[in-house]
N, C-alpha and C positions, 0 to 999 in steps of 0.2 A: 144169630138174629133171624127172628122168621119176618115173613111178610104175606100179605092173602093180597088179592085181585078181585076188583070187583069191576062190573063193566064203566066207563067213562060216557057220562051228561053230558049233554048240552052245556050245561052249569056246571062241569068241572074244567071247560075249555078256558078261563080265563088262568087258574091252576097251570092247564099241560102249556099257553103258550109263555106263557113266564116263566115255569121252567126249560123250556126249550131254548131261552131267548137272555137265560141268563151266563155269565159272563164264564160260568166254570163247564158250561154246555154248547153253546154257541160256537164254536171252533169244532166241534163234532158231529154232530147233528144238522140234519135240513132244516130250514125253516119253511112251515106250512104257514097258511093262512088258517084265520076261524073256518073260513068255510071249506078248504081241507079233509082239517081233521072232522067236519061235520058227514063230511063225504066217505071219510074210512068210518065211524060212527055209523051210518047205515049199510054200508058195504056188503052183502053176507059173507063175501069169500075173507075179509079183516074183523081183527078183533082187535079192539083199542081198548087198554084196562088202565086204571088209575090203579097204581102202587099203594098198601095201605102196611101199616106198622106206628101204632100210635098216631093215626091222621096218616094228609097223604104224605107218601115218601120221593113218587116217583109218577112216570105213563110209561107202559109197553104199547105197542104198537103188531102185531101178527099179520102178516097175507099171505093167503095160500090155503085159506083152509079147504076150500073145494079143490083142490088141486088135482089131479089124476092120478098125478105120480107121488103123490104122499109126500111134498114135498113141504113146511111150514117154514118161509120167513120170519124171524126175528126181525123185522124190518126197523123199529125204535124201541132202546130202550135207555130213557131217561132218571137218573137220580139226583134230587135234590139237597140229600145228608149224604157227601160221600165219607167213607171209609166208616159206617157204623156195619158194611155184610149185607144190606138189603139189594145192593146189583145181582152178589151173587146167591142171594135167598133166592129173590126172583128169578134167577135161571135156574135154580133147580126144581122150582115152581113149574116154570115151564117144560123142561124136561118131562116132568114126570105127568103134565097133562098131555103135552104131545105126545109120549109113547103108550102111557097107557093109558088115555080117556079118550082121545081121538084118534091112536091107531096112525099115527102118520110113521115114516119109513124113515126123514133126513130131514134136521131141524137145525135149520143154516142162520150164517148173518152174515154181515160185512162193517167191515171197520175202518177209518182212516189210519194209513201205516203207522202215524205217528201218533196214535194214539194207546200208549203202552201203556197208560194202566189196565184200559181197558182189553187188550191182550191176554193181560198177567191174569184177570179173570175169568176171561174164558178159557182160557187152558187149566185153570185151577178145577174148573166142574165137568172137565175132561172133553170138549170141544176140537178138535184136533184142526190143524192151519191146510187148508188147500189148495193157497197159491195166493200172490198177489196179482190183480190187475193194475197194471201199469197206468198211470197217467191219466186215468178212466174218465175224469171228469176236471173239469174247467173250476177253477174259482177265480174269479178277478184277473189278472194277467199272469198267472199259474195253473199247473194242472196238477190234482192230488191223486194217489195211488189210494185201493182202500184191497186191504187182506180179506180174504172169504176164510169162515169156517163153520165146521159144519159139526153135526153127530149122527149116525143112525142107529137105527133102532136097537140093532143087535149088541150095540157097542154102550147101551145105557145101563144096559144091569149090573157091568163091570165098574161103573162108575159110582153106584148110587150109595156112599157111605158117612 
């Protein structure tokens, strides 16, 4: 299954916060406000993309592009069809812009521990696990842990099949 990106509207936000805000995402994901993601929408150093594959599928979310250290968060990535392949279209979408269109070095994310499907994925397009942060963040009268992982650059051509 492939998928393109194209940049996210003003007038795709009612799209990204409904699927952020839906029941199979919601437990994963932050929730922003409209005016948020209007603020990562003009950002230079983010890039907020609506997911496309026969209409939308999905929003990525990117910070870091100005970064120094070549460094490109994955900071959201939302799907609304899961298990049709478009999560993992879209990261090797992103792979192959982050290494070779923009030259970036380490194109990282983070994940809540217990979210294993979305694991299985990123290990599947060769993402390698870096460590869990503990306890990192507060939700309600609990705190959740979220896994980092990452890829560099040198380690993407071995991947690309």
């Amino acid at each position: 299954m492939s998928s393109s990106l194209r940049p996210t509207t003003f007038a795709d936000l009612n799209f990204v916060l409904t699927a952020e805000n839906h029941p199979d995402n919601r437990d994963f994901v932050s929730q922003w406000t409209r005016q948020q993601h209007e603020e990562a929408i003009a950002d230079p150093n983010t890039l907020h993309f609506i997911i496309e594959a026969e209409g939308a599928v999905g929003y990525t979310i990117l910070y870091g592009l100005t970064d120094p250290h070549q460094s490109l968060c994955i900071q959201r990535l939302v799907i609304t069809q899961k298990g049709k392949g478009y999560g993992k279209a879209t990261l090797r979408l992103l792979q192959q812009l982050a290494f070779e269109t923009w030259n970036i070095h380490r194109l990282w994310l983070d994940v809540k521990d217990y979210n294993h499907r979305a694991w299985h994925v990123y290990e599947s397009v060769g993402f390698q696990l870096e460590g869990i942060l503990r306890d990192c963040v507060r939700k309600g009268d609990r705190f959740e842990s979220f896994a980092i992982f990452s890829m560099l650059k040198p380690e993407y051509p071995t991947r690309r099949s």
